[in-house]
N, C-alpha and C positions, 0 to 999 in steps of 0.2 A: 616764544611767540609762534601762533601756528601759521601753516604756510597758506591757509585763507587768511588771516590779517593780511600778509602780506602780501597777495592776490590782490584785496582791496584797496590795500595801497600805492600798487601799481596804476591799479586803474584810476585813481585819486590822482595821482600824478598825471595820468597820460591825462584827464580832465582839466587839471590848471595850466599846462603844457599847450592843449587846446585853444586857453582865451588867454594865452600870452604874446606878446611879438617880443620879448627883447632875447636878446641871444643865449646860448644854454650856460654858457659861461657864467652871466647875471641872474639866470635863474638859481645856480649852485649858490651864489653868494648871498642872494636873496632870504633863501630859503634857511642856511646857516645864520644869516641873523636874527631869521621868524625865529628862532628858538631860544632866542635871549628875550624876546617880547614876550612869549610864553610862561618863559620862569617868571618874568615880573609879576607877571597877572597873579602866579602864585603865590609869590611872596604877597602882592598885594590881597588876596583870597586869605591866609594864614593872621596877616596882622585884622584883617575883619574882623575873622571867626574869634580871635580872643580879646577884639572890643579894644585894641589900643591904638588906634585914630581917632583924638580925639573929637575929630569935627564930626566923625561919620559914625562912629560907635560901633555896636556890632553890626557892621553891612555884610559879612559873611556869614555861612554856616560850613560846616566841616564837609557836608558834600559837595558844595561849590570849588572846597580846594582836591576833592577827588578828581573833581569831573576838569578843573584848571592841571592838573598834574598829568590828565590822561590825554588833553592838549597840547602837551609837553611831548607827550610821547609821543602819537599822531607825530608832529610837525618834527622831530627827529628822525621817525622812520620813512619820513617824507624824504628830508635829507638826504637821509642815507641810499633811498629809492633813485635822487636824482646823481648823487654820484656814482652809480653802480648798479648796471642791473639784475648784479647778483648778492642782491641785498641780505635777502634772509640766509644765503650761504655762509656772507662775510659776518653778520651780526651773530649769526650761527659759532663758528668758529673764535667770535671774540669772546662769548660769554664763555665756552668751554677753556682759553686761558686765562678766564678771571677764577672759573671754579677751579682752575689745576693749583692756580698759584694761592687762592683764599681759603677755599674747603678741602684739597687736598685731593681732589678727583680727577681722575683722568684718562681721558676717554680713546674708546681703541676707536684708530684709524677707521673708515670707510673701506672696506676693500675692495678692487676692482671686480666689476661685473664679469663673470667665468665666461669662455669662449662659446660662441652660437653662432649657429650659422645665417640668423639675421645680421642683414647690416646695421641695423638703428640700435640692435642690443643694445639698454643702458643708457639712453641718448636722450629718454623723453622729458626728465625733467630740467637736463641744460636747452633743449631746443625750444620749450615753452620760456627760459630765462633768456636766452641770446638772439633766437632768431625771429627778426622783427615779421608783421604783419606787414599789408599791402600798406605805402604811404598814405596821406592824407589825400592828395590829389586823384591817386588812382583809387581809392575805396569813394571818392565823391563821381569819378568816371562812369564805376560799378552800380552805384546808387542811381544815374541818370539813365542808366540803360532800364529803369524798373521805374522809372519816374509817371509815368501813363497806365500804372499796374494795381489796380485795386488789389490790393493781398497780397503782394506778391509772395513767391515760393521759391527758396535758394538751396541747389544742392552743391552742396561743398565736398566733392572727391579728393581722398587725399588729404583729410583737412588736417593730418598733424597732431598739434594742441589744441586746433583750435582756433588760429590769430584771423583767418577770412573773416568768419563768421563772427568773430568777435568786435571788427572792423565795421561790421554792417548788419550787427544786430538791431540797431533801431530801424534800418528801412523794410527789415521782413518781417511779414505776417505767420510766416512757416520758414524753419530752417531744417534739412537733412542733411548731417554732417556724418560720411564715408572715411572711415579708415581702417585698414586691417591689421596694425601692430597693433597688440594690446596695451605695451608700454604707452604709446601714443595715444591710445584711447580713452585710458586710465588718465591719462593730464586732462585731454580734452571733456571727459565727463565733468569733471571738478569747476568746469568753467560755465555749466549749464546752468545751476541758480542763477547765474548774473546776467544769460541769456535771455531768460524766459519773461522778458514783462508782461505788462497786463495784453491778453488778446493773443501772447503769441505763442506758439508751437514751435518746440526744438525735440531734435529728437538723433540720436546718437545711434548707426550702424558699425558692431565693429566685424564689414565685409569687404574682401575686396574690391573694387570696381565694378568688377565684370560683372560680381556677386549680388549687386546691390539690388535688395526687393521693394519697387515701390511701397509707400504705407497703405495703399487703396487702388482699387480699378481707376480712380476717376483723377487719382493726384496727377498732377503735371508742374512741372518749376518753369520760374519765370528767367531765372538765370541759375546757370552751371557756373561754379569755378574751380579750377585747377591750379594750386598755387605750387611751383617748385617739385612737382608731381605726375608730370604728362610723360615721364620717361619711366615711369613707374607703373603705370596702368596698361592694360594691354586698349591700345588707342585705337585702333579699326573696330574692335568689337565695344570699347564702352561710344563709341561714336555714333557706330548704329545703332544700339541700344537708345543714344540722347534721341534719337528718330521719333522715340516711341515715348521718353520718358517727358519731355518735353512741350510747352506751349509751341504755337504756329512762330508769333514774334518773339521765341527764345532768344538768351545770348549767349555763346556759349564762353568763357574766357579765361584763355590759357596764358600765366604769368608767372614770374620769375626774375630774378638779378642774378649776377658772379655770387659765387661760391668760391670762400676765402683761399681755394686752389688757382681760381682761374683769373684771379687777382694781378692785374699788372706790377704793383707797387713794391719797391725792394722788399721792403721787411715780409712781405708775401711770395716773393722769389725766394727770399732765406728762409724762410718757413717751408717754403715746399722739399728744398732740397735736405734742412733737417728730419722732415718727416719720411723723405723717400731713404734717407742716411739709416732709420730704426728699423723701416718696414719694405723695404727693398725698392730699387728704380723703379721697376714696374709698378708701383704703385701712384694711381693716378684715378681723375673724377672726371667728371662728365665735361664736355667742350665749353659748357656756357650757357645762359638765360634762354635762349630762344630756337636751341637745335636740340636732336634727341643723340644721344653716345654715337652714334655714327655719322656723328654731320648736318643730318638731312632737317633744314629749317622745319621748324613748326606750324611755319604759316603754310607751306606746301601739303602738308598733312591734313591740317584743317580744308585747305584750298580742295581737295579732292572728296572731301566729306559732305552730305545735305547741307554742313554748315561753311556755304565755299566763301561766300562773300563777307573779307576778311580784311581787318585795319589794324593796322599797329599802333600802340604810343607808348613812350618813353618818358621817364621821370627819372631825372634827375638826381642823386642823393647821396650828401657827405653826412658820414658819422666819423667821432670821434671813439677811439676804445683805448682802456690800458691795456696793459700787456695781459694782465688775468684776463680779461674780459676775452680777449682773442682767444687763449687760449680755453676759456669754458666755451666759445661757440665753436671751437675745432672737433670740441667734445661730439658736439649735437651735430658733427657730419657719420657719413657711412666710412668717409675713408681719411678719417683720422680720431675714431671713437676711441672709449677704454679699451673698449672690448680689442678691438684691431689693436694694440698695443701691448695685453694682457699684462704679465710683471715687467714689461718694459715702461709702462705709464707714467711713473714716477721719475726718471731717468730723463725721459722725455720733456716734464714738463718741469724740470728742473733747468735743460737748455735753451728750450724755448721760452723759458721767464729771462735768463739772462740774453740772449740773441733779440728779443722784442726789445726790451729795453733801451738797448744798446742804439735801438731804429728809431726810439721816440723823437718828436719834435723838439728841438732845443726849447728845453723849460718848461716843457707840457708836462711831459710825462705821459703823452697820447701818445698813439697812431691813429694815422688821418686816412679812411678808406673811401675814394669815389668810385661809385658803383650806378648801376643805370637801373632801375626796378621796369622791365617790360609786359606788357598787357594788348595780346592779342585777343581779341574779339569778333566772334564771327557769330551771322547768323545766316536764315536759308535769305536766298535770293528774293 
């Protein structure tokens, strides 16, 4: 299956995810039974189409059991979506030991991304898999800052894969999404069909920051955002630049959560210590959500910019992960990619599968990560 189905079915998911309240738990079980309801239909589609019910006769035809069989699939890849959000990896990898073991084929290993002096080397398609967008609460925060905006205009620095804008493609009339890895930009292009509804304009820079060329003399955005990325850009000059790039009642909004480094939680202390065990002590990430590598809060920075008058908010948020899952989003950091591992990778993610394990909740087979997703916002006075 290609990795756009499975794109689509992400989203499919984050959609029913949407208009549900019962817990993720009942949504897994849920969903695993939708798939026995499916085959019915099938089977009931199959005895149609050869006319032996006899109250009903032929009420089938043979595409009605294509299109019930492709329902089938649908609602297992769903499944499999809400168990893992490394879906098409895992499904990837099952089908390749059905062909080892039934056709005799067998596929060479993946091998590690060669050493570069980017940090992200290799990271962009586990960070479009593991690392989540703004939550719900904060992407509707985002939204009401543009609530009084005819059209509004969203630039998104930094944007990654993708996940901001993809958060808050229906409230923009224009979106400019800034990133200077190519890896990263190569994911987030991929995301642009599903962007672009009727009326709206997206449109994809891969510059950095500082770099970033208006699309016209007269554009101006109605909101900036900065997700996980304000330590990344050079911040005084893309700040003066927002001077110019920007509406009067702009917003600008610099956010972020912990990074699986800065993690309080044991199996996050043993993980640290493992990784600094491959890649030396000194090895180590940024301080945290709301300061830059040297400390110095974010709201301070902001505070001294046109954009001084500056509010914080906090959201709250527990995920569940296995022990994979952790480790493909360790993948999608700077400082614990492949690439920083190079032939030690495999070594690696051989201890840290048995050490997560080892951390899971009795009977889960989770680990349970709270983390605080923060959203500073500032505009001028």
């Amino acid at each position: 299956m290609t990795e756009d189905a499975w794109e689509l079915v992400r989203r499919l998911t984050e959609r029913l995810d949407a208009h549900s309240t019962l817990p993720v738990e009942q949504r897994r079980i849920l969903q695993a039974l939708k798939i026995s309801e499916e085959a019915g239909e099938v089977a009931e589609a199959v005895i149609g189409a050869l006319g032996q019910n006899p109250r009903k006769g032929f009420s089938h035809t043979w595409d009605d059991v294509r299109a019930e069989v492709c329902d089938v699939i649908t609602t297992g890849m769903v499944a499999l979506n809400r168990l893992t959000p490394d879906a098409a990896e895992v499904f990837a990898r099952h089908l390749a030991r059905i062909a080892e073991r039934d056709l005799g084929e067998r596929r060479q290993p993946v091998p590690a991304p060669a050493p570069t002096s980017s940090p992200f080397a290799g990271t962009a398609a586990s960070y479009r898999r593991y690392r989540s967008g703004p939550p719900a609460a904060a992407a509707a925060l985002l939204a009401r800052s543009v609530a009084d905006v005819d059209e509004p205009a969203l630039l998104d620095l930094g944007t990654g894969t993708g996940q901001v804008p993809l958060a808050l493609h229906a409230v923009f009339a224009q979106a400019d999404m800034v990133e200077p890895d190519a890896g990263m930009a190569a994911e987030a292009e991929r995301l642009l069909p599903y962007l672009r509804g009727p009326g709206q304009s997206v449109r994809l820079h891969q510059v950095k920051a500082e770099d970033f060329i208006p699309p016209s003399g007269t554009w101006r955005a109605d909101l900036v955002t900065i997700c996980r990325a304000f330590h990344r850009v050079g911040r005084d000059t893309v700040l003066r630049q927002l001077d110019v790039w920007t509406t009067p009642q702009a917003t600008v909004a610099v956010m972020g959560d912990r990074s699986p480094w800065t993690l309080d939680h044991d199996w996050a202390k043993a993980l640290r210590l493992l990784i600094q065990s491959f890649l030396g002590d000194d090895r180590c990430a940024g301080p945290g959500d709301i300061c830059d590598p040297q400390g110095r809060p974010y709201a301070e920075v902001l505070a001294e910019s046109v954009f001084s008058d500056v509010r914080e908010y906090r959201f709250e948020e527990q995920r569940e992960w296995t022990p994979r899952q952790v480790i493909g989003c360790l993948s999608a950091t700077s400082f614990a990619s492949r690439a920083a591992f190079g032939d030690q990778w495999q070594a690696f993610e051989r201890k840290a599968l048995r050490l997560l394990t080892e951390h899971c909740d009795g009977g889960t087979g989770l680990l349970t990560e709270c983390n605080t997703f923060t959203v500073l916002l500032a505009n001028r006075p």
